[in-house]
N, C-alpha and C positions, 0 to 999 in steps of 0.2 A: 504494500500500500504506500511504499514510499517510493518519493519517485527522487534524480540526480541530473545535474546539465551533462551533457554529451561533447557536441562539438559546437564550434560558433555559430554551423548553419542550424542546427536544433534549436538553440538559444533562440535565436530569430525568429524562427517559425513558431517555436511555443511562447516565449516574453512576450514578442509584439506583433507577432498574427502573419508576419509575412507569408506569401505563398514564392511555391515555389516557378522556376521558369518551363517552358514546355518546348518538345521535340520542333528543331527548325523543318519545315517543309519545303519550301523552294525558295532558287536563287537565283536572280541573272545572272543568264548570259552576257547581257550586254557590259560592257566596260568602257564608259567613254572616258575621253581623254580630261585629266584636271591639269590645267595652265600652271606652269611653278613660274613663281614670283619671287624677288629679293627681298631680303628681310628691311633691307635700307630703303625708306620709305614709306609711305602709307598704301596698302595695298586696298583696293576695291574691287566693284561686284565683278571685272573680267577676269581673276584669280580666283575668285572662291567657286566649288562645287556647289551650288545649291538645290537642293531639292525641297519644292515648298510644299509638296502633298507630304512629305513624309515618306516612308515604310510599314507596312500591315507587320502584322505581329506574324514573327515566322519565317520574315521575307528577308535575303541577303540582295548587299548591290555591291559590286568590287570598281574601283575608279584606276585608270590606268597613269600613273605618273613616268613619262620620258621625256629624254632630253639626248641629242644627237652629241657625239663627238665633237662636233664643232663650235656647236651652243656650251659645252660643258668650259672648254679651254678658254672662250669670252669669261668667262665665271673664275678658272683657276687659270692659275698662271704657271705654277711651278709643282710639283708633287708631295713639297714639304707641306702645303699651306694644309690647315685641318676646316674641313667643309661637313657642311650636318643638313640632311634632310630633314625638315619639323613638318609633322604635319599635325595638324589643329583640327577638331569637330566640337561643332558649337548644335546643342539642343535647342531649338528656336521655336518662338511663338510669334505668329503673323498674323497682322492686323488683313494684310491682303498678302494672297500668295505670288501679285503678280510684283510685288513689289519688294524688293530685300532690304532696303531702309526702315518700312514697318517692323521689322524682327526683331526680337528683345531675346536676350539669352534667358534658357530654363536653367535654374541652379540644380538641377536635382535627376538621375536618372538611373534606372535599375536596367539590367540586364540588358542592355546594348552594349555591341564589345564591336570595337575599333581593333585593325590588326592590318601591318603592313608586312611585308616581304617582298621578297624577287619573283616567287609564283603566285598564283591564287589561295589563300591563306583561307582553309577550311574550320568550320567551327560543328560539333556535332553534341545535339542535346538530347537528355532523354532524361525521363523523373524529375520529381523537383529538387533534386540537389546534388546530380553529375553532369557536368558541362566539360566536354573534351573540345580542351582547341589544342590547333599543329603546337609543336616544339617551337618554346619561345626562348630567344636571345637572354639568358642569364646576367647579363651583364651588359655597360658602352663600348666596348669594344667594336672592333671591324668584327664583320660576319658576313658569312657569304651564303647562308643558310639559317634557317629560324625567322621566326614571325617577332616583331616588335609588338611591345601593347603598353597601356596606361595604366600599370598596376596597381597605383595611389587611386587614379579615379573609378578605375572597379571597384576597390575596397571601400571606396568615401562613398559608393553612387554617385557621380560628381555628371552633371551635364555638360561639360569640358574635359576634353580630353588633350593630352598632348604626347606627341612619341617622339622621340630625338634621336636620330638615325645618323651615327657615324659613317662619313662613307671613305674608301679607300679610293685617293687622287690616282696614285698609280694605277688602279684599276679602269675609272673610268677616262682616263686621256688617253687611254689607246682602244675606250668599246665605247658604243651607245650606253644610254644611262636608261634601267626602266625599273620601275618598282608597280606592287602593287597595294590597293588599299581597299582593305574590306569592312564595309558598316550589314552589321546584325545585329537584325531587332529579334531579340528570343523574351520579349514582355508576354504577360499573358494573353491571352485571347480577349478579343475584341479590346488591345490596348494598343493600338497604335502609334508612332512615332509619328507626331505630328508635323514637323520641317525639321529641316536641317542643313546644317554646311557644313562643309570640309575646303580646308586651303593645305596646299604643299608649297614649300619655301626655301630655298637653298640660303644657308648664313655660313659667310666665311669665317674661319680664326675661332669666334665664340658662338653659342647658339643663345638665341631670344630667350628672356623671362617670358612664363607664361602672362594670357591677358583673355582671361576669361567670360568679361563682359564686351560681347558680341560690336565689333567695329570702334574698340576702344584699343588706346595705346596696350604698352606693356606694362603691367603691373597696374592694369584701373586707373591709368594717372592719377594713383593715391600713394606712390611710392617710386621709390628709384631702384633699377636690377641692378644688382652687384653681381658682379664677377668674379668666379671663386674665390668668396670668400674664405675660405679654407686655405687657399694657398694651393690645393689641386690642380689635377689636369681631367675631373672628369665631368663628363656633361651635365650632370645632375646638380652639382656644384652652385648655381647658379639658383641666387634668390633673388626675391623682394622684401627689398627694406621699407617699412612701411610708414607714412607719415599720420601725425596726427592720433585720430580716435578710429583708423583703419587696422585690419588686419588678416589674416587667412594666408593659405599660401600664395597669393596674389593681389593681396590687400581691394579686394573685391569687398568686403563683410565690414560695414560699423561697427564696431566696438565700443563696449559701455567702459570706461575707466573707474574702478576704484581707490581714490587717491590716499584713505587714509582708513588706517583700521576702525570698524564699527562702521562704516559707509554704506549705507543700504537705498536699495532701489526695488520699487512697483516695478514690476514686470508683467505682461500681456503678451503669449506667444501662440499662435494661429497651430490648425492642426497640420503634426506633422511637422511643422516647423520650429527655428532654431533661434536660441537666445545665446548671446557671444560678449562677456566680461572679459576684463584683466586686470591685474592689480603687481604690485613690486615690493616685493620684504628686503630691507636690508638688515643683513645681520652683522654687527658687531666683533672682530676678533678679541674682544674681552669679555664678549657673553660669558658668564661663567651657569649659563641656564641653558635647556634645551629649546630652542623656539619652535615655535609650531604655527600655523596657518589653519583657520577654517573657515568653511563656508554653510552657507544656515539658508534651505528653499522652504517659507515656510507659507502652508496654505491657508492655517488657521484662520488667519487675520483677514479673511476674504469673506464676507459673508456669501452660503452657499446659493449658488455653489459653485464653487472656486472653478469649474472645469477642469476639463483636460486629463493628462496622463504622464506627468511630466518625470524625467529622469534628467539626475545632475550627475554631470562631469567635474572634474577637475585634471589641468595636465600640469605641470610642471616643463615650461620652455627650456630645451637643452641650450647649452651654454653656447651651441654653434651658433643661436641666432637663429634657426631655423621657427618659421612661422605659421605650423601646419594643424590648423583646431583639431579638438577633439571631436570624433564622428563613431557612430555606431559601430567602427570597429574596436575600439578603444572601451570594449565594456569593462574592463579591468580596471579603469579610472575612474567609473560609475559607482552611486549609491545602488548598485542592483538592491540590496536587503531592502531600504525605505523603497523602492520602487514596486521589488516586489509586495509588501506587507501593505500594500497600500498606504501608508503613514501621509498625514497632515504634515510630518515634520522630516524634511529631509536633511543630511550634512555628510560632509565629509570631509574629515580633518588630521592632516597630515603635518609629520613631523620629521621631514625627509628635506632641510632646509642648510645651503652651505654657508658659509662666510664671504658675506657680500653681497651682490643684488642678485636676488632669487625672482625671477619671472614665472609667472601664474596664468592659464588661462581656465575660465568657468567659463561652463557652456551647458546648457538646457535644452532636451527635447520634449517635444510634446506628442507623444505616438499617441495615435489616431485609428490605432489597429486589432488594441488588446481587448478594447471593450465596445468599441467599433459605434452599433447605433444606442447604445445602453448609457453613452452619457449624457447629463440634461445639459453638456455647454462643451463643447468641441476647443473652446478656446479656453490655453491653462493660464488664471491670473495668481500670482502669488508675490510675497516679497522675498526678496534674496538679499542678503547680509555677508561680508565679509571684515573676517577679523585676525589679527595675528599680534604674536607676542615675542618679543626677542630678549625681556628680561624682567627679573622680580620672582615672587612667585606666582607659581602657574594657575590660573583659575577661566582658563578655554574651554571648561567641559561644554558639548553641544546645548546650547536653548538652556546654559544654567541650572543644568540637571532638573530641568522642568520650573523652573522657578525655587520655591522656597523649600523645594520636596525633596531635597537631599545638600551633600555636602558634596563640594568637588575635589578630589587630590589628583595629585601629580605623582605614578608611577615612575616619572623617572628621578624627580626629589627623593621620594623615599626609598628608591633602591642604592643611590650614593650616601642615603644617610643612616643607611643600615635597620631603617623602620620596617614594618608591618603594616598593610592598606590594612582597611575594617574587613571579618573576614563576612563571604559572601554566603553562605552557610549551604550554595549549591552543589558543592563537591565535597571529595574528601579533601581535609585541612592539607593544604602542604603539597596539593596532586600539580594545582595547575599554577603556573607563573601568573605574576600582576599579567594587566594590562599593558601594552608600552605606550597607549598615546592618551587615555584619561582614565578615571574611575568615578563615579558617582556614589556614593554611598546616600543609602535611602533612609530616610526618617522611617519611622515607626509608623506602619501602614500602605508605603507605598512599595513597590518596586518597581522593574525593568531596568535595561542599561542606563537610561534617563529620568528613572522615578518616576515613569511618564503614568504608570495605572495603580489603580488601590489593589494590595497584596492581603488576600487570606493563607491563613496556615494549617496546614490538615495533616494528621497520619492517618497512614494506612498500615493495618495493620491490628485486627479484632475488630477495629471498629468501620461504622461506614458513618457517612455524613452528607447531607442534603442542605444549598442555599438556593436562595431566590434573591435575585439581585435585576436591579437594573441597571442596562447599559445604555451611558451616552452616545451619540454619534462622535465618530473622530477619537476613541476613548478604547483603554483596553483596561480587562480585569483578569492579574495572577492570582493561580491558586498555588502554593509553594507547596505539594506533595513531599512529607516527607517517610519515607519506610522505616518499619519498629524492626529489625532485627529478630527482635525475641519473639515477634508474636504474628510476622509474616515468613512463610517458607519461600523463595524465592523461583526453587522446583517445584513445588507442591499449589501454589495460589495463583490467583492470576486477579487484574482490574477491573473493576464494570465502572464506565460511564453509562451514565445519561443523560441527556439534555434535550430540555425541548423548550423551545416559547413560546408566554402562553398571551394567545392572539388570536382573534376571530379569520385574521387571512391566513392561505394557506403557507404552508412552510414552504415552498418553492417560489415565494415573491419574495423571501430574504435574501437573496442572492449577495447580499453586499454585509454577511456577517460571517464568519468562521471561528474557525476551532484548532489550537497550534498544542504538539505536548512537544516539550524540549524538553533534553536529559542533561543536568549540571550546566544549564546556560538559560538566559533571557532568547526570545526572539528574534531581535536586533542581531545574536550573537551567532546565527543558526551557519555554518557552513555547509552549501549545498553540494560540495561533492564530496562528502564525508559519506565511507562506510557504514557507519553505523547511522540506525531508522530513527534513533531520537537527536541526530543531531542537522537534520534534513529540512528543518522549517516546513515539514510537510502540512497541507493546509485540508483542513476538514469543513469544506463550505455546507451549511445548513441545506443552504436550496439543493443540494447536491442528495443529501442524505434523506430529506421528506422526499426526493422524486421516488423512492423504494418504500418510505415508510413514514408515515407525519401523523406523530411524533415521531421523530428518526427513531430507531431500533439502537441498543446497546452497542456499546464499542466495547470489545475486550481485548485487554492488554495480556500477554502470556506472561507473566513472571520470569520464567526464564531470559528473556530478553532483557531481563535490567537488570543494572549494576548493583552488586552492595556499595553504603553510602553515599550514592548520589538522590540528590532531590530531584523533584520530576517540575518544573512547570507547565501548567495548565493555562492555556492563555486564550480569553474571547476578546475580539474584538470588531467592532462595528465600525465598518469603512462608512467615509463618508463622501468616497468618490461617487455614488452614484444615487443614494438617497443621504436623506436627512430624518432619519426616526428613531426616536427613542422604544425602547422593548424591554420586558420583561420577563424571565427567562429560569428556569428551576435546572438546576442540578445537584447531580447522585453521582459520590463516588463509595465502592465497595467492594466485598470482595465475594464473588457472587457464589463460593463455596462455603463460605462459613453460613451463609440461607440456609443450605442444605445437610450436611454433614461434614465433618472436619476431616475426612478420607478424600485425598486428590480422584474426579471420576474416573481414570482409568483403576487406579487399585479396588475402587467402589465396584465396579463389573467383574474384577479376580475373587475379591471374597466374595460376592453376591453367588457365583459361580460355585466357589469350595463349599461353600453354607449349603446351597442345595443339593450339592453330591451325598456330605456326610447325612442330611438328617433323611434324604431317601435309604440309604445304607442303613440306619440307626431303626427308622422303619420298618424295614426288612427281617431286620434281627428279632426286634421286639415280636412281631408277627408271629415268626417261627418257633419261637420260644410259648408263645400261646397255644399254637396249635398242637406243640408238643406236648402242653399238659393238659388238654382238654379244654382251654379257658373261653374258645371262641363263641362269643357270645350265641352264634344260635347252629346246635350239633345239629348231624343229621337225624331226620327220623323226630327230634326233639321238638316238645312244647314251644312254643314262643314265649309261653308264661310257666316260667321255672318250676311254679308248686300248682301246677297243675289250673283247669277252669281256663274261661276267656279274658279273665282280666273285672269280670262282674261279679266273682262268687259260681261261676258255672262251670262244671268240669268238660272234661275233651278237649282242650286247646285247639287250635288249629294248627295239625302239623305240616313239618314242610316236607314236598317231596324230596327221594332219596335220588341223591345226586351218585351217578356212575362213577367208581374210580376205578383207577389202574389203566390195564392195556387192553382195548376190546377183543372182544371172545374170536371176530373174525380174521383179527388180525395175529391174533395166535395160533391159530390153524395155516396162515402163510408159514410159519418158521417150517427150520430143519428138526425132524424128528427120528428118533430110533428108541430098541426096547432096553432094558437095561436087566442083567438077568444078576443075580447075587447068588455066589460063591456060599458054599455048605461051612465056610467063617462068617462069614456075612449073616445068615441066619442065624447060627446059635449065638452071636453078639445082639440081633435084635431081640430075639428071645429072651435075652438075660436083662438085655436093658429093659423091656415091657414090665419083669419080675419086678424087680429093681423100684420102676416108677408105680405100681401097684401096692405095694410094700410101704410106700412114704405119705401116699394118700391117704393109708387107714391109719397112719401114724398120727398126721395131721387132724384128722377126725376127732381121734380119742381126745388129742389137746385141746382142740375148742370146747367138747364138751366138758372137759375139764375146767377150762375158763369162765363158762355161762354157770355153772353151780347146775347144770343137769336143767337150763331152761326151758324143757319141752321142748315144743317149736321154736322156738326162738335157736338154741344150739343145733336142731335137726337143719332148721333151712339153712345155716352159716355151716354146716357140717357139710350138705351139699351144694356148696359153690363150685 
């Protein structure tokens, strides 16, 4: 019943609904010729490739790019110089197709693969999650074999593509120059690629910064290309530095600035679509503190309802200067747990900070896929907060352990000062390390990682226990299960929940409540590819469980399954992405053998088993033992009524007929027979025994009468027995 993430295309398809792409069907033949143009210059509509209808879902089109020996040597001069074919695909929306000035670039595109080569560069699909294209070029190097592609903008979805194609001078100053370029649309059905452009471009010595909004310079004229910056010789090398409140890796994207810790901004982001921060910690080389950085999406403050479906990034800018946000492939740097747990309150906060200025960017999605027409606002508004600390003592725990409902410390203060965090009483003492980035310790009645829900305290263990509580929207309630040792067998017992809530609609309009059991951990704390079933954040949604049974039916825990001395949390909680309702709600926990009898059921069916053997056996004996002394209540031949009459004072009973025994008469006439004749010893032994037994008979006689005192008949008839 537990389920684990897989691979990143799993993620995708189960997180946020994506489907998957389907088998290509056909492709042109046709290959007309795309004009290459010099990068020096502003290039227009007689270099670009345009197609204003687009491509049908399904459908390939390959463009042929050459250039004659002659044309090549006007271009290079010598065979040192280093020349790059670019070619560029812009995803376009047009006001008119007859016009390529109407076109505005789409930022956003799924499963269309751009792919050049020297031959015609095949792609073959099939299910929704294997896609075979030809052997792609590993690397910038010359290649005289393999297919180029965009492998950042596959992975981002990016509606701009760009592929930078070293070419070899000494190759082509003594051949014609020909490439090929292949655009496949493998979207799903009935999703067609609405326009499109492709431009091919020859640049000597350096190759162009990308420039992804459609008939605009390089870099959005929001920034200036730098040339390897690195100090390199490879093509990729080449960035944009971005001016302003711009950024992306072509400073295409505004960007919101956070100038100073506690700086918080309203945000509104459309569905599907992406919200883009940054901010700058400088850290001191006499910190004598560990600094940390956080960031806080919080919905609460929205009244509902807040929309949307949002997931928060955080990257960390490598020191190269490189400017590339964070995108759906980046779920590593995601609050996946608040995303997934539905939480009002998302963060995530990191303590991975160097000496000197650490660049940050936050980034927000609003997926528009996971809950599809079930939410009542498509657009996610929330406030987002950023905060950091580079000295004093540490008090960054997220949303301030909820307000007033706990205390915050700092794991890595007290592991340099040789202290003890408060202990969390869900493990065994001493099993598990602090935390390394905060701890909240919870006042008395709350819990979770943030003190965020009101905490009850139960054992199991003899006893069972029933609450009725109600829950808030946006709100969770722990139950802190903790096992007696002495009075649960861990082989022997096993759990019973129940829950149901009690409400005139049915249980399958709850859809937006559940039911979480973690083993030695809070929610928040659940890791999803953990072996073991209670550390899984596995979610037990209500509307799930009345679609079988309402009131849902018992959940039982098998004992075996859990650890000595860990605690169990028990957690409900009422989302509030998609209603707003308050409920009330009973639950049982128990142990549903000690109802019954204190023998685990399978040993209960072994002795239920031996107990009938022996007392049918014991039966049996008693029986025989009866009938060997005559005691059976009703003999053959015999009264029914022992002293004789019917039962009224009236004599003759009613007797019972006489029952056959032995072996019937005709069945002894089957056997083998013969005469048996006796030896003239044989007779005078029977002879002598008949004496013998004649002789003891009158013996016995005289003695009875001697016993009776000579009682007449009384001695006559016991004489003749």
């Amino acid at each position: 019943m537990f389920w684990k993430y897989s691979s990143f295309l799993f993620l995708l398809n189960f997180v946020f609904g994506f489907q998957g792409v389907y088998s290509q069907r056909t492709c042109s033949t046709q290959r007309p010729t795309l004009p290459l143009g010099i990068a020096n210059g502003v290039l227009d509509y007689p270099n670009y490739g345009f197609r204003p209808k687009g491509l049908s879902s399904g459908v390939c089109e390959t463009w042929e790019v050459s250039l004659s020996q002659s044309d090549f040597l006007s271009i290079v001069t010598n065979s040192s110089e280093s020349v790059y074919l670019i070619v560029e695909f812009w995803n376009l929306q047009c006001a008119s197709i007859k016009n390529i000035s109407t076109c505005t670039s789409v930022d956003t595109m799924s499963n269309v693969y751009v792919l050049a080569a020297q031959t015609i560069p095949q792609v073959v699909a099939f299910s929704s999650a294997n896609i075979y294209t030809p052997p792609l070029v590993s690397n910038t190097t010359y290649a005289t074999y393999g297919s180029y592609q965009d492998i950042d903008a596959n992975s981002y979805q990016r509606g701009y593509h760009r592929l930078v194609i070293p070419l070899r001078t000494d190759l082509y100053l003594a051949s014609n120059f020909t490439w090929e370029i292949g655009v496949y649309n493998l979207q799903n059905p009935n999703s067609a690629l609405a326009s499109y452009a492709v431009l091919a471009t020859i640049s000597k010595n350096e190759p162009s910064c990308p420039q992804p909004v459609f008939r605009t310079g390089s870099c959005s004229n929001n920034g200036v290309c730098s040339v390897n910056p690195l100090g390199t010789t490879s093509a990729s090398s080449v960035m944009c530095v971005c001016a302003g409140n711009y950024g992306d890796y072509a400073c295409q994207t505004n960007v919101r600035r956070f100038n100073s810790s506690g700086d918080t901004t309203m945000v509104s982001v459309s569905a599907n679509g992406w919200f883009y921060g940054q901010f700058k910690v400088t850290v001191s080389p006499n910190s004598f503190m560990k600094p940390a950085a956080l960031v806080e999406l919080d919905r609460s403050v929205v009244p509902f309802p807040a929309g949307g479906d949002p997931l928060l990034f955080l990257m960390k800018r490598p020191n190269s200067g490189g400017t590339m946000f964070p995108s759906l492939s980046d779920l590593n740097l995601a609050d996946i747990v608040g995303y997934y747990f539905q939480q009002e309150q998302h963060y995530i906060l990191t303590r991975d900070l160097d000496v000197g200025d650490n660049y940050f960017y936050v980034a927000v999605y609003n997926n528009n896929n996971r809950f599809s027409t079930l939410l009542p606002q498509a657009t996610a508004r929330f406030q987002l907060t950023v905060k950091w600390q580079v000295w004093g003592a540490f008090n960054l725990c997220p949303f301030q352990c909820s307000g007033n409902h706990g205390t915050c410390y700092d794991p890595y203060a007290y592991s340099i000062s040789g202290k003890n965090l408060p202990y969390s009483g869900l493990v065994p003492y001493g099993t598990v390390p602090a935390p390394a980035k905060f701890y909240c310790g919870c006042r008395s009645g709350y819990g979770g990682d943030l003190c965020d829900g009101y905490l009850f305290n139960y054992t199991i263990g003899g006893f069972s226990w029933r609450d009725v509580s109600s829950s808030a929207p946006g709100a969770w309630t722990y139950y802190l299960l903790t096992i007696d040792p002495n009075r649960f067998s861990y082989k022997m017992n096993d759990v019973a929940i129940e829950w149901s809530i009690r409400s005139s609609l049915p249980g399958t309009s709850f859809y937006n409540t559940f039911m979480t059991i973690d083993e030695g951990v809070y929610p928040r704390s659940s890791n999803f590819n953990s072996a073991d079933p209670f550390r899984r954040g596995f979610l037990f949604y209500y509307s799930s469980l009345a679609q079988k049974s309402d009131p849902p039916a018992t959940l039982i825990i098998d004992g075996s399954e859990m650890k000595p001395g860990y605690a169990y949390v028990l957690g409900i909680y009422n989302s509030k992405y998609l209603q707003d309702t308050l409920f009330t709600y009973t639950l049982s926990v128990y142990e549903p053998s000690s109802t019954t009898t204190w023998l685990h059921p399978y040993m209960s069916v072994v002795l239920g088993i031996a107990a009938a053997v022996v007392l049918c056996f014991s039966m049996t004996i008693v029986r025989r033992y009866m009938q060997h002394n005559g005691w059976s209540p009703v003999q053959e031949g015999a009264s029914l009524y022992p002293f004789g009459g019917n039962g009224n004072g009236a004599g003759n009973g009613v007797q019972m007929s006489t029952r056959a025994r032995g072996v019937p008469e005709e069945l002894i006439g089957t056997f083998h027979t013969y005469t048996y004749h006796a030896t003239e010893e044989d007779r005078r032994h029977i002879r002598q025994t008949r004496r013998e037994a004649r002789r003891h008979q009158r013996q016995r006689g005289l003695l009875a009468a001697a016993t009776t005192g000579g009682g007449g008949g009384g001695g006559e008839g016991l004489a003749g027995l």
